[in-house]
Backbone bond lengths (Angstrom), bond angles and torsions (degrees), N, CA, C in turn:
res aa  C-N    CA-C-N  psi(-1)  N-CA   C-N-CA  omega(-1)  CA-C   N-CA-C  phi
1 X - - - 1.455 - - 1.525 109.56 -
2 X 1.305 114.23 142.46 1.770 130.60 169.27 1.373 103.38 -55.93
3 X 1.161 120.84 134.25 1.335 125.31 177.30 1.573 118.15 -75.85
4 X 1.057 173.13 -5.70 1.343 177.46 144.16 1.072 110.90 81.79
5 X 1.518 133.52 12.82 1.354 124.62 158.41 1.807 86.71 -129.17
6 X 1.396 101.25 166.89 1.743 109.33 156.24 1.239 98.76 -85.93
7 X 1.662 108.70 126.61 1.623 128.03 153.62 1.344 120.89 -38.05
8 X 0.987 119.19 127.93 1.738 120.81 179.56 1.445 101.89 -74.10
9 X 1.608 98.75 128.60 1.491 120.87 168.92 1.542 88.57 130.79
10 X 1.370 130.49 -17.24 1.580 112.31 -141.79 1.810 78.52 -91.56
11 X 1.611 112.13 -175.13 1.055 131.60 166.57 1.950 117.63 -100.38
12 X 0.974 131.48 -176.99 1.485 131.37 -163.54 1.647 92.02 -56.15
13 X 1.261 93.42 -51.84 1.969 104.02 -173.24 1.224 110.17 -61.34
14 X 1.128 100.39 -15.26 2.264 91.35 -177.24 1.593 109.35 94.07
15 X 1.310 108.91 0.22 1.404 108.31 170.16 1.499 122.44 -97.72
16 X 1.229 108.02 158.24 1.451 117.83 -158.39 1.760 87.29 -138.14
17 X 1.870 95.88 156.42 1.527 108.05 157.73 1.656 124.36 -53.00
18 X 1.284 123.75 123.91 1.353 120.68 169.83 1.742 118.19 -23.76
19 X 1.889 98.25 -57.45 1.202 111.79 -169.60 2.179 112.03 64.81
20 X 1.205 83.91 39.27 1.391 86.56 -176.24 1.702 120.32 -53.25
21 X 1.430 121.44 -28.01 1.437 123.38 177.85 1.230 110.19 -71.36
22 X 1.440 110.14 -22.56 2.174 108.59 -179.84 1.728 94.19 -78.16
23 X 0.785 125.21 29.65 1.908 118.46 165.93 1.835 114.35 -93.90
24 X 0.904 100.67 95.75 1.482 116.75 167.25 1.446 103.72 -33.96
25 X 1.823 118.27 131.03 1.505 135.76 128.38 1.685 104.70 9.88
26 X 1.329 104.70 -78.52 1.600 115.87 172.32 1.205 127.65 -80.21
27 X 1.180 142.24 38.65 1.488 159.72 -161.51 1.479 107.80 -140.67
28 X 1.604 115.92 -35.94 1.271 150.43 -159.52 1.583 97.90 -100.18
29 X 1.191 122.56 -51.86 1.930 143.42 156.80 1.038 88.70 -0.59
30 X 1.847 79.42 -87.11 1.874 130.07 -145.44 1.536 96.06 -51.37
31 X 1.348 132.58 -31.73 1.671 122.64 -176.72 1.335 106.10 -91.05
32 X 1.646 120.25 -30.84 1.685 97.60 -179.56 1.410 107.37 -91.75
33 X 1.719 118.44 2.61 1.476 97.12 156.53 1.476 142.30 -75.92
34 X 1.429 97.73 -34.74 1.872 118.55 176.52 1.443 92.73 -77.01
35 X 1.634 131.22 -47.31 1.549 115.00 -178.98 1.582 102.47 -52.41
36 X 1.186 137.85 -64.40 1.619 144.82 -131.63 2.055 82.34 -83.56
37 X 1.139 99.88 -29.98 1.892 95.09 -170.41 1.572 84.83 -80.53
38 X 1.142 154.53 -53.31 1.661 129.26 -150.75 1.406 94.45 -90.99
39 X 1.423 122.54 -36.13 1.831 114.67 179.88 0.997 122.65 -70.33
40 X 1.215 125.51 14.60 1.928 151.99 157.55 1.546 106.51 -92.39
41 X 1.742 107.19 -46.89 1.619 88.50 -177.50 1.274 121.68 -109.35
42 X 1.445 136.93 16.57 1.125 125.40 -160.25 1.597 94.90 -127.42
43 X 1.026 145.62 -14.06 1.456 123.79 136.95 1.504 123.56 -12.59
44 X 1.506 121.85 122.28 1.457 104.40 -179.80 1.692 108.35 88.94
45 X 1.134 107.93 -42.59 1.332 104.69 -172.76 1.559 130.18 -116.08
46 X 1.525 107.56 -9.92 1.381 122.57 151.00 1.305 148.42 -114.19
47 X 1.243 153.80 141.96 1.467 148.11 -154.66 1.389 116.31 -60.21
48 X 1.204 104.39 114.41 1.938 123.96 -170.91 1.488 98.52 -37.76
49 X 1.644 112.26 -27.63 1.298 107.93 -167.07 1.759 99.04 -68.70
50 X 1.281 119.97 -60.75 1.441 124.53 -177.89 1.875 116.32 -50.05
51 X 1.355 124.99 -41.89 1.527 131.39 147.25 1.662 106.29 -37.72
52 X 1.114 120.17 -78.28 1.922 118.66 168.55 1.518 111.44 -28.03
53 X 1.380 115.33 -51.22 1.459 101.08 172.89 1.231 136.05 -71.40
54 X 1.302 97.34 -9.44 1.713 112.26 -165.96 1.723 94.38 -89.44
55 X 1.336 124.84 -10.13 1.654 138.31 174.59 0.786 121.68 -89.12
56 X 1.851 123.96 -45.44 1.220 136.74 156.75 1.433 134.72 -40.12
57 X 1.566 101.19 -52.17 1.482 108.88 162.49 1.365 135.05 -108.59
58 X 1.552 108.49 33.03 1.037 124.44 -176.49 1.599 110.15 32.51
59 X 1.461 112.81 81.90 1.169 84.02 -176.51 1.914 102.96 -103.92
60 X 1.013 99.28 -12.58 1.440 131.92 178.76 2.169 101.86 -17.76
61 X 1.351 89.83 -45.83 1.587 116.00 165.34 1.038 114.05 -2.27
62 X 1.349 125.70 142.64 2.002 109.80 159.48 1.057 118.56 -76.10
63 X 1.323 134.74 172.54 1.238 130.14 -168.37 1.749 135.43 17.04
64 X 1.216 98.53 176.09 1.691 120.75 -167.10 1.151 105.17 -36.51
65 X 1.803 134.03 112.67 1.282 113.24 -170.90 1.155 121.34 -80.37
66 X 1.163 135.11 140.25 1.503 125.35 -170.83 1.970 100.98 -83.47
67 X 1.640 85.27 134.46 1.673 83.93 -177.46 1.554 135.61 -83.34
68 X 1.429 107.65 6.78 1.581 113.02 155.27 1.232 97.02 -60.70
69 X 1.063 122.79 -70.59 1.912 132.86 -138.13 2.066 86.15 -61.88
70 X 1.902 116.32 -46.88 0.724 88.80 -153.24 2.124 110.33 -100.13
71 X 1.360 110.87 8.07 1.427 113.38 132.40 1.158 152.30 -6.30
72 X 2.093 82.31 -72.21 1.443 85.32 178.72 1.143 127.65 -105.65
73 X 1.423 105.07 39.53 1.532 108.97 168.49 1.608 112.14 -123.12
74 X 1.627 100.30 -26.30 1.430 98.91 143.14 1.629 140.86 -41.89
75 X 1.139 97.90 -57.51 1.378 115.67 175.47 1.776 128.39 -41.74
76 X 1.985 83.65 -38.39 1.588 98.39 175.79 1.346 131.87 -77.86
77 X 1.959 89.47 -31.27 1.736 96.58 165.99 1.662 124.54 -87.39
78 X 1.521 117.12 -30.58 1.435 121.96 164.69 1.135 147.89 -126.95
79 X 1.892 103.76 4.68 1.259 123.72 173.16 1.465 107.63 86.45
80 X 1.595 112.87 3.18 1.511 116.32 -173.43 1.829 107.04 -92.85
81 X 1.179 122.46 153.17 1.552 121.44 160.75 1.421 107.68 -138.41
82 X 1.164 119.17 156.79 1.271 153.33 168.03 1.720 115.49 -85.83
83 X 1.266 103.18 116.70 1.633 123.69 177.73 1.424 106.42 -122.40
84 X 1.143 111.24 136.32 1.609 130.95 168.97 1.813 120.99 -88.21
85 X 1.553 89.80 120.07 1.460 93.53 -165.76 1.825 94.40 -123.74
86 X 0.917 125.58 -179.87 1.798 136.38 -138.04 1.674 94.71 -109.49
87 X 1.767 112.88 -32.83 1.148 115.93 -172.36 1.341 128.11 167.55
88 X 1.169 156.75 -156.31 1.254 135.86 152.74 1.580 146.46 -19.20
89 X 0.925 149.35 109.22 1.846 148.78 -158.40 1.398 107.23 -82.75
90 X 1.117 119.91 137.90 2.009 113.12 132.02 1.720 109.11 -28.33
91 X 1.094 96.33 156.98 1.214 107.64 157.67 1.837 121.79 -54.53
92 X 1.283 95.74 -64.33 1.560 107.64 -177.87 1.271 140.60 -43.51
93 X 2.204 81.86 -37.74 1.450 91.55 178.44 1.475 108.96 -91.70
94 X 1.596 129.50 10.72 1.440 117.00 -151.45 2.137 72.23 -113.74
95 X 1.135 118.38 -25.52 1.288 110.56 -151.63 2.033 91.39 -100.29
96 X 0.800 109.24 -0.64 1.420 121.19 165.55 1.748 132.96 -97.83
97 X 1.528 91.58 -22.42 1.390 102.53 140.41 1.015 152.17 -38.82
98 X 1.706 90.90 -76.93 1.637 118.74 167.67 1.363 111.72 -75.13
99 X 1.155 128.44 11.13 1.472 121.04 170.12 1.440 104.40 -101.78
100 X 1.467 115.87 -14.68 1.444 88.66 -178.28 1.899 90.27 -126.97
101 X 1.023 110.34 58.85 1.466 140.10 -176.73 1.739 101.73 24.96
102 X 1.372 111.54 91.00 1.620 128.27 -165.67 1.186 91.93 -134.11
103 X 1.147 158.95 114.32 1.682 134.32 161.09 1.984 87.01 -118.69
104 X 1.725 72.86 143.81 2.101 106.02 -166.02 1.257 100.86 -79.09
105 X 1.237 150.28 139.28 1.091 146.69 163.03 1.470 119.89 -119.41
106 X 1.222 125.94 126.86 1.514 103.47 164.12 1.489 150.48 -50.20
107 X 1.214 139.69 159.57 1.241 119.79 -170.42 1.487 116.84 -126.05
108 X 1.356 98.88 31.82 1.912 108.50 -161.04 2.026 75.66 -137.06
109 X 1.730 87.47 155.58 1.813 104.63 177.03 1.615 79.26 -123.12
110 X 1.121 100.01 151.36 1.425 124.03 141.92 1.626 145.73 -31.20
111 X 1.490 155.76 118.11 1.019 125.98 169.91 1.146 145.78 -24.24
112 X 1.213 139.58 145.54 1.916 119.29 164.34 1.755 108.70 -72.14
113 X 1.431 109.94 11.94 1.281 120.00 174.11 1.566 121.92 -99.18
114 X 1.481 95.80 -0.34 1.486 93.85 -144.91 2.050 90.01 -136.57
115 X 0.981 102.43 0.13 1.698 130.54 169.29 1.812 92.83 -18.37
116 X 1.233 130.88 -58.75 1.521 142.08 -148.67 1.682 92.40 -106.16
117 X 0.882 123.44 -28.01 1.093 118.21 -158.95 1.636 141.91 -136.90
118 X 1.379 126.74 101.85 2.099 91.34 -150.55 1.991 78.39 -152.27
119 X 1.052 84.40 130.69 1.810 97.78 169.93 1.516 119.38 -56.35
120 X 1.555 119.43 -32.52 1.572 108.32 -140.12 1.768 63.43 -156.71
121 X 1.689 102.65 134.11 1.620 119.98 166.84 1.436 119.06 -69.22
122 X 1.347 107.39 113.28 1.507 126.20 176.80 1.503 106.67 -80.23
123 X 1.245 117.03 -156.99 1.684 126.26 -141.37 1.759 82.94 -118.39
124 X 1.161 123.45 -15.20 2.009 116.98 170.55 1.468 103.73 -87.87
125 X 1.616 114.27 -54.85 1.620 87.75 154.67 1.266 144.19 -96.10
126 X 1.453 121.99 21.94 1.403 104.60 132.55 1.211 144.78 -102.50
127 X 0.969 105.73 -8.37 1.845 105.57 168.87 1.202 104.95 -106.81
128 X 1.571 157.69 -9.11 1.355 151.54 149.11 1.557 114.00 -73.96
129 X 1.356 101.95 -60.53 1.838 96.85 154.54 1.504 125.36 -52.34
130 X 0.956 114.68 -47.48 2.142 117.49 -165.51 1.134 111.29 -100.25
131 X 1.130 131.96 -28.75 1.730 135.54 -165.15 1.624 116.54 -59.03
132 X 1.835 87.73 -63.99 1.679 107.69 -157.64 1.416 95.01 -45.71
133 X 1.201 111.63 -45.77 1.820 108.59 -164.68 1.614 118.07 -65.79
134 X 1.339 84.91 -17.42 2.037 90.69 -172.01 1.427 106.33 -78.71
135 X 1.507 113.74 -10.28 1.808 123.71 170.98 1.648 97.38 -69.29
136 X 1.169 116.14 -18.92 2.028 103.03 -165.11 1.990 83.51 -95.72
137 X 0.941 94.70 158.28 1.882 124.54 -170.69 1.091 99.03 -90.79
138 X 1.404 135.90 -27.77 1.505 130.05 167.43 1.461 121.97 -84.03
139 X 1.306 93.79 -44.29 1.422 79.34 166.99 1.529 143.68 -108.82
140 X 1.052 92.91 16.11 1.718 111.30 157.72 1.341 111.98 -89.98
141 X 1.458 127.82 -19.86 1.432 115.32 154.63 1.391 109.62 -72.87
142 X 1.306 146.45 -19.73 1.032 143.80 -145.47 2.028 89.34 -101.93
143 X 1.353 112.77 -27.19 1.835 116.69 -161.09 1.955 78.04 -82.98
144 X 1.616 120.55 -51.54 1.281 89.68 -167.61 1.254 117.64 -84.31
145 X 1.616 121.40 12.37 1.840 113.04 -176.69 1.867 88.68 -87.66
146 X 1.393 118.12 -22.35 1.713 101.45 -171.89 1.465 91.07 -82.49
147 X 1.289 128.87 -40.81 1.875 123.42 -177.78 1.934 101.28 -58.20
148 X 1.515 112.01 -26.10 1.466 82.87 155.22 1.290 126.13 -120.40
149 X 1.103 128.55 15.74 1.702 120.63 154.57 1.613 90.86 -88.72
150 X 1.116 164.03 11.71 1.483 156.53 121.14 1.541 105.46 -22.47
151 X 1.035 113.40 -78.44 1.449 145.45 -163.21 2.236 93.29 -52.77
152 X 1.299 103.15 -55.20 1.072 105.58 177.18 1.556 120.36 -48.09
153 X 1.565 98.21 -59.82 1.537 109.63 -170.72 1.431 105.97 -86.44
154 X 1.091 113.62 3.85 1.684 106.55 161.11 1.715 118.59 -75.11
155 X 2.005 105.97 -29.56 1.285 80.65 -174.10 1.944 98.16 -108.28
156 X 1.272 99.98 18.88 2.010 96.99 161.86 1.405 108.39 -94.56
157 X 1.489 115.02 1.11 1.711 94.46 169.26 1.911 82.54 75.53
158 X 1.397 113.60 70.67 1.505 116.51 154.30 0.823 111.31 171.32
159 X 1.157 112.05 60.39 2.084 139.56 145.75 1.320 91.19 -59.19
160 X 1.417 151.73 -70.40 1.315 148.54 -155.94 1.957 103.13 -46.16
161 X 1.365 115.31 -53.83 1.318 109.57 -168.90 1.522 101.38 -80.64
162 X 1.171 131.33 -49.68 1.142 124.51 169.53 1.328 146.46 -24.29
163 X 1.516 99.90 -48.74 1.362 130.98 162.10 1.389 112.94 -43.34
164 X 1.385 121.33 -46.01 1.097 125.04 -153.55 1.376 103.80 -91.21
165 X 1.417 129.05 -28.48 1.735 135.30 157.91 1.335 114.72 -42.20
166 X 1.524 102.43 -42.58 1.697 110.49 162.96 1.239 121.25 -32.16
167 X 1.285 91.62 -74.23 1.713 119.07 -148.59 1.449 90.18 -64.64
168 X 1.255 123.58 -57.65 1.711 143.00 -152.72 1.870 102.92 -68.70
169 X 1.477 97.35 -29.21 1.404 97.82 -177.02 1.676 121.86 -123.30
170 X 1.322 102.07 -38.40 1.575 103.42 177.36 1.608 112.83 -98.53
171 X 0.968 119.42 -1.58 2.110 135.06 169.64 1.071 91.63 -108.93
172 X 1.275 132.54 -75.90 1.666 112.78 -163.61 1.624 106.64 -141.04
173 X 1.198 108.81 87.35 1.530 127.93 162.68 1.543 129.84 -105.74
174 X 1.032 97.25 116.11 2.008 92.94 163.42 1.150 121.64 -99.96
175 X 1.497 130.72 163.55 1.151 138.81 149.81 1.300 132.67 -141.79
176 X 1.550 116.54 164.04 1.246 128.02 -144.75 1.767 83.34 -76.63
177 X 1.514 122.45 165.91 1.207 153.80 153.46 1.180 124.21 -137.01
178 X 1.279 111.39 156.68 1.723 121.85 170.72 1.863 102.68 -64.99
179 X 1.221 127.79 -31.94 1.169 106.94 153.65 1.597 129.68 -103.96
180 X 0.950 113.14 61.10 1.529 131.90 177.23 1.545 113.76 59.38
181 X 1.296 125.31 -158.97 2.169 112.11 -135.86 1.460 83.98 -100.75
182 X 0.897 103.56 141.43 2.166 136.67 -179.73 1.338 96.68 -129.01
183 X 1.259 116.89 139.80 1.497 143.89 138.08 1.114 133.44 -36.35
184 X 1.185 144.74 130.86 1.731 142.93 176.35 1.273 103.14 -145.35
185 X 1.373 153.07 -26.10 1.153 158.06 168.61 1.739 120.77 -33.03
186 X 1.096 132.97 113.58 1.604 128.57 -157.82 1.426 98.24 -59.82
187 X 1.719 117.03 -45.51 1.718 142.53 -171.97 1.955 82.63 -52.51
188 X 0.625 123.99 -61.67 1.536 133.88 -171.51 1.636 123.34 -61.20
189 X 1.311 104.59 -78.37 1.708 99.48 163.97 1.554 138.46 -83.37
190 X 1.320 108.81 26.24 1.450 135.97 164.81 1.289 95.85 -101.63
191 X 1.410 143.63 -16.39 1.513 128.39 -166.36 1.701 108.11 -133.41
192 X 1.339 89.13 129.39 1.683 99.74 -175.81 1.190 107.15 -66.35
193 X 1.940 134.76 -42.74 1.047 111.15 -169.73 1.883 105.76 -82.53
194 X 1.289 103.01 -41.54 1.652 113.59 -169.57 1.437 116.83 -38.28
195 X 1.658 106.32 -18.00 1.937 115.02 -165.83 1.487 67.47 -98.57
196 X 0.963 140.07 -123.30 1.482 136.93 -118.36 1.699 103.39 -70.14
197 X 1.647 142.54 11.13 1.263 133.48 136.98 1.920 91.90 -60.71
198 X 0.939 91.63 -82.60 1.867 101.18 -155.93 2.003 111.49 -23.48
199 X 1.268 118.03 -36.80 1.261 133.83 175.80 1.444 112.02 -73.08
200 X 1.033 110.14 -70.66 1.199 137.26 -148.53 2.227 127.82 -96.78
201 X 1.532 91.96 -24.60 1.325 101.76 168.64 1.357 118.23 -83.96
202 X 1.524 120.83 146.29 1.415 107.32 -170.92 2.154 109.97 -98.97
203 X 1.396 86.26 3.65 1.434 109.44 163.97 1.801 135.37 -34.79
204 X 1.618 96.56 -58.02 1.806 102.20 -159.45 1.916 78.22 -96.04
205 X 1.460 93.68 174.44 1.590 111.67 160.42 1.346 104.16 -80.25
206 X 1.469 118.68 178.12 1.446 129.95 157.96 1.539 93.14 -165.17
207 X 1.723 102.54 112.16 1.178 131.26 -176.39 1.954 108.75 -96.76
208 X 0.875 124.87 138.42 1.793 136.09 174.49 1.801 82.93 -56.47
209 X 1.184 93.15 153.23 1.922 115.39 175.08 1.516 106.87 -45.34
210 X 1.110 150.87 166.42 1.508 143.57 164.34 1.954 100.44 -176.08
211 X 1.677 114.54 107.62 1.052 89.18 -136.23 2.117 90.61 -83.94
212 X 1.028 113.77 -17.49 1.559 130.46 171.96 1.622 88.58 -66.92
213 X 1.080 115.29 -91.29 1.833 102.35 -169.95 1.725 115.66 -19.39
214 X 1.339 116.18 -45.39 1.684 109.37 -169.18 1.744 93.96 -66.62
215 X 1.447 105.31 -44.92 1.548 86.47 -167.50 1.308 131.83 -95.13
216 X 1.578 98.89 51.29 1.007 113.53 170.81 1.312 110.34 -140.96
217 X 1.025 108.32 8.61 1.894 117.49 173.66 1.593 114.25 -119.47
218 X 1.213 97.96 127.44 1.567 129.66 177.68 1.814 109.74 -41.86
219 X 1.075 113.12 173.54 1.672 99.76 175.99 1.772 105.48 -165.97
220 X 0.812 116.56 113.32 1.629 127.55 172.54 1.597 113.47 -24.53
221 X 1.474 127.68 133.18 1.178 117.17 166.31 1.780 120.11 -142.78
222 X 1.805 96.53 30.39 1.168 120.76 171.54 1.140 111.79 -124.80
223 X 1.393 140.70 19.89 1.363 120.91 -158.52 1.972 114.14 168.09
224 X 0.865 115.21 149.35 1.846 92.38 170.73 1.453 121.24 -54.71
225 X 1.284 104.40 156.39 1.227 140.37 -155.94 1.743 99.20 -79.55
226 X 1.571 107.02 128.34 1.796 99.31 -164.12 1.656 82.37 -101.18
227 X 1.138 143.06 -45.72 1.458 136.00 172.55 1.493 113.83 -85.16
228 X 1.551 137.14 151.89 1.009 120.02 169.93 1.904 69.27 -135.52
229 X 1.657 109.17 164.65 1.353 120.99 154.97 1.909 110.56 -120.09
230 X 1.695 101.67 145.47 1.310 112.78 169.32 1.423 127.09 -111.18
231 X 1.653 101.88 124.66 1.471 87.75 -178.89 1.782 115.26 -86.95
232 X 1.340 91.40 -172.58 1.869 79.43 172.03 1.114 118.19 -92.99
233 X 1.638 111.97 -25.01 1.672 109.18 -173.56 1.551 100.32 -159.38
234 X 0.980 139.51 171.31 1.327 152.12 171.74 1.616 104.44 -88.61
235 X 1.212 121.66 -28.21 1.688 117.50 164.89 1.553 88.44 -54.98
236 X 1.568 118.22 -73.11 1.968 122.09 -153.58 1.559 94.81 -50.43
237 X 1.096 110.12 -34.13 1.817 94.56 -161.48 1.178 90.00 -81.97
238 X 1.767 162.66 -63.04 1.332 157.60 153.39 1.355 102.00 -6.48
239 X 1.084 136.05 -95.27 1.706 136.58 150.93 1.327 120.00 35.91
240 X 1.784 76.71 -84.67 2.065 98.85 -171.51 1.914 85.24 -67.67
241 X 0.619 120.09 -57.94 1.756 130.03 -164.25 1.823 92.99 -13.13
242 X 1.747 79.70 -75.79 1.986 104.53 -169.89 1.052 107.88 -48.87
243 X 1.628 115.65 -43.62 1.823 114.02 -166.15 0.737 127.31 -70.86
244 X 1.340 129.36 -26.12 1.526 133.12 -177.53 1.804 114.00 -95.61
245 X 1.467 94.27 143.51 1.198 99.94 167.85 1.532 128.76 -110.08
246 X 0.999 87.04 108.57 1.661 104.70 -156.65 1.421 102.95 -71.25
247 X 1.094 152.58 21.28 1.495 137.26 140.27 1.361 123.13 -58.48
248 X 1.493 103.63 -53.82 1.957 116.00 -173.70 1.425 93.34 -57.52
249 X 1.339 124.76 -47.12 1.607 131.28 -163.93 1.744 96.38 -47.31
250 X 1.618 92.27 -90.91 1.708 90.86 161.22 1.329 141.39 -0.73
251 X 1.635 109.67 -55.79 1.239 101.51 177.14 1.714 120.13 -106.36
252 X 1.250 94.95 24.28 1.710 107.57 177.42 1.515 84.11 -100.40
253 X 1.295 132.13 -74.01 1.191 138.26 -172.88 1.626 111.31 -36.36
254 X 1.597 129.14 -24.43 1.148 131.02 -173.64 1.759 109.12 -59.47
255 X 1.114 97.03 -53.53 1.931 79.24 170.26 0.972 115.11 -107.27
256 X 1.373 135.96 46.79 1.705 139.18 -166.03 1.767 91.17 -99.45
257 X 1.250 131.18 128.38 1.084 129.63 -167.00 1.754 84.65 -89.45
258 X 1.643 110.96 155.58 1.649 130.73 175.70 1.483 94.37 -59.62
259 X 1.196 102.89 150.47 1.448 106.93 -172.87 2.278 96.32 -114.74
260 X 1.568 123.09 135.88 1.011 104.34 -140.17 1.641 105.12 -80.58
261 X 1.226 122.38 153.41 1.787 107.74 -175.55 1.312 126.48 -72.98
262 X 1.105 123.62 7.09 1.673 134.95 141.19 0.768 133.13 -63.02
263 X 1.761 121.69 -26.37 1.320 144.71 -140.04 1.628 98.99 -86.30
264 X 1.346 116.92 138.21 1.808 131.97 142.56 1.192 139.25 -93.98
265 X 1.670 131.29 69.98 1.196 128.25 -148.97 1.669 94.22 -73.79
266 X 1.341 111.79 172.69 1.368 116.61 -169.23 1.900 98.79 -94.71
267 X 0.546 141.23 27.23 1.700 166.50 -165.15 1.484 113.57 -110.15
268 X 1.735 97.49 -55.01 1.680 125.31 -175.60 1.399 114.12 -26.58
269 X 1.392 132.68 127.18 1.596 110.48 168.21 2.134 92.16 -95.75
270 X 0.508 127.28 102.66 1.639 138.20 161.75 1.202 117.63 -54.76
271 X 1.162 119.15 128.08 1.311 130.44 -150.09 1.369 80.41 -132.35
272 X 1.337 135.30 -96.35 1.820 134.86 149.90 1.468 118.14 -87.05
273 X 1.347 120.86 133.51 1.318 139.10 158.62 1.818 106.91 -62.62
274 X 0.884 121.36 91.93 1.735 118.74 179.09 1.273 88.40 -64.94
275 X 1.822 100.16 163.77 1.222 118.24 158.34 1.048 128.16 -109.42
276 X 1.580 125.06 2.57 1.738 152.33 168.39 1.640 105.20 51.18
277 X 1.508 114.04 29.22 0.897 126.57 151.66 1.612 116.45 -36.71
278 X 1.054 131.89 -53.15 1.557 138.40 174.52 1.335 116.60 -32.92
279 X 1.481 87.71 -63.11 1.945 104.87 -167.54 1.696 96.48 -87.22
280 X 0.955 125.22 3.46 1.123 129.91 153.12 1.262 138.59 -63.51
281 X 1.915 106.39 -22.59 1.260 115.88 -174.51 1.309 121.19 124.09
282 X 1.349 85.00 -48.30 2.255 115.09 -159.77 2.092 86.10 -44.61
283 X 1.497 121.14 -34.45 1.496 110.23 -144.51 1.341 102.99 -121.55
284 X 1.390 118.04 -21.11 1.649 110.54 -158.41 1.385 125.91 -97.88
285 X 1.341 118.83 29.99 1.319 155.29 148.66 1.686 101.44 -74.22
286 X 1.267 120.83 -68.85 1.158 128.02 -172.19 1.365 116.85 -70.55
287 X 1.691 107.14 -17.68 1.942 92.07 -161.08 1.554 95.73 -135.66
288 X 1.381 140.89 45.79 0.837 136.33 -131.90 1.416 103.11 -94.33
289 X 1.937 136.03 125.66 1.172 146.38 -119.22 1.241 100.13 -83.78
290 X 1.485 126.00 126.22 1.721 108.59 170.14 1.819 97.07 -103.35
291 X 1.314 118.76 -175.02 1.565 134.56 -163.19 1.480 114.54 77.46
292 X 1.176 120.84 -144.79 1.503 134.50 -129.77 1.561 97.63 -114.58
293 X 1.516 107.25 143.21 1.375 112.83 178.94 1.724 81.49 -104.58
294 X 1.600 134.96 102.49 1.420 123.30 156.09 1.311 139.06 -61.77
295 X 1.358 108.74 -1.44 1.478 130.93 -136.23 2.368 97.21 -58.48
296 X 1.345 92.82 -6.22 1.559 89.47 157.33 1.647 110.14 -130.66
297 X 1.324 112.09 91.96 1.475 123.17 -168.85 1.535 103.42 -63.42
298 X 0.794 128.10 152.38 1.595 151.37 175.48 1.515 108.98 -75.20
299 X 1.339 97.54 -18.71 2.007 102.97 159.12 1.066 112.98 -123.56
């Protein structure tokens, strides 16, 4: 949950000093273990573009990167930096960020207990999940065009649909490639099991991009994801971003009933028909979900 006051220490923005030297021996572990476990599996299975970033900003590094150092190399490839914030945002202030290309990061890791599992996004998924991509030029224009349609739909009363462009695309998005569908989603390549469910299970749907269909579909925040959508490229999703004018959308969407997250409207471009075998039961004994409970999204 969002805290409803600003935490003491933070600044107007909610940001705080990294404090990068207070990182524990084991703090330092905890990142080259979850780093060294996804840079084993996501070869093959995530967007060359997000691998490029991981080169760009060296993040390859040992331990917790400290976010001056890694700023300013941001800065050189997209004009974006990284600030350390205590924990979850307002809306306003998280979407005021990203409008003027700031992305918040946490400044706390996780247990070595807690490796599979963590309520509230720590500093591996956000800067190992969110970063790499903010090095590509498309889609760091694309983080500050949603920080400003944020700003918009905060004051039409449609954070609810918005949210869900988030979730559907920057938490857990795929896209198409010349060698077939990769991951880019932070919810996704921050998590050992979620990258090879999301690919690889014949379980969830995976619907073509539709940018009215996502925001109108519900999205899991206990468990994997029973729909995922794919775009074709990070240019199309930038594209659709700019082109639309998202007010009329909004208010078409105002009585558009949720469409259900199992659901196959006849509209659908289908990419896979799941069989939701998973959430069914049939699997989650066996595959049981590691990453992030978002269930208070940062949009």
């Amino acid at each position: 949950m969002i805290a409803d006051l600003r935490p003491e220490g933070t600044a107007p923005d909610w940001t705080l000093p990294q404090n990068w030297s207070a990182y524990t021996a084991q703090d330092h572990a905890t990142w080259d273990t979850l780093f060294a476990r996804q840079a084993r599996l996501l070869p093959g299975r995530v967007a060359d573009e997000f691998l490029a970033g991981l080169d760009i900003l060296r993040l390859a590094k040992p331990g917790i990167p400290d976010f001056d150092e890694l700023s300013e190399r941001l800065m050189k490839a997209t004009g974006w930096q990284v600030l350390a914030v205590p924990g979850l945002v307002p809306d306003d202030v998280f979407f005021d960020h990203l409008a003027n290309r700031r992305f918040v990061a946490g400044n706390f890791i996780r247990r070595p207990d807690q490796l599979d599992y963590l309520s509230e996004p720590d500093v591996f998924h956000d800067v190992f999940g969110h970063v790499p991509l903010l090095a590509n030029p498309v889609f760091a224009d694309y983080m500050q065009a949603y920080g400003l349609g944020g700003q918009r739909a905060n004051g039409l009363g449609a954070i609810r649909n918005l949210a869900r462009l988030y979730w559907y695309t920057v938490e857990f998005g795929l896209v198409h490639s010349a060698q077939g569908l990769r991951v880019y989603g932070a919810g996704i390549v921050s998590s050992f099991s979620e990258t090879r469910f999301a690919l690889e299970s014949d379980s969830p749907h995976r619907l073509g991009f539709d940018l009215r269909r996502i925001m109108r579909t519900p999205y899991r925040i206990d468990d994997f994801q029973q729909t995922y959508f794919v775009i074709d490229s990070f240019e199309s999703l930038l594209e659709t971003t700019l082109n639309t004018d998202f007010g009329p959308l909004y208010d078409n969407l105002a009585d558009a009933d949720d469409i259900a997250i199992t659901a196959i409207e006849p509209h659908d471009r289908i990419v896979s028909n799941g069989v939701q075998t998973y959430h069914s039961g049939s699997f989650q004994a066996a595959a049981p979900r590691d990453g992030l409970d978002l269930s208070a999204t940062k949009s």
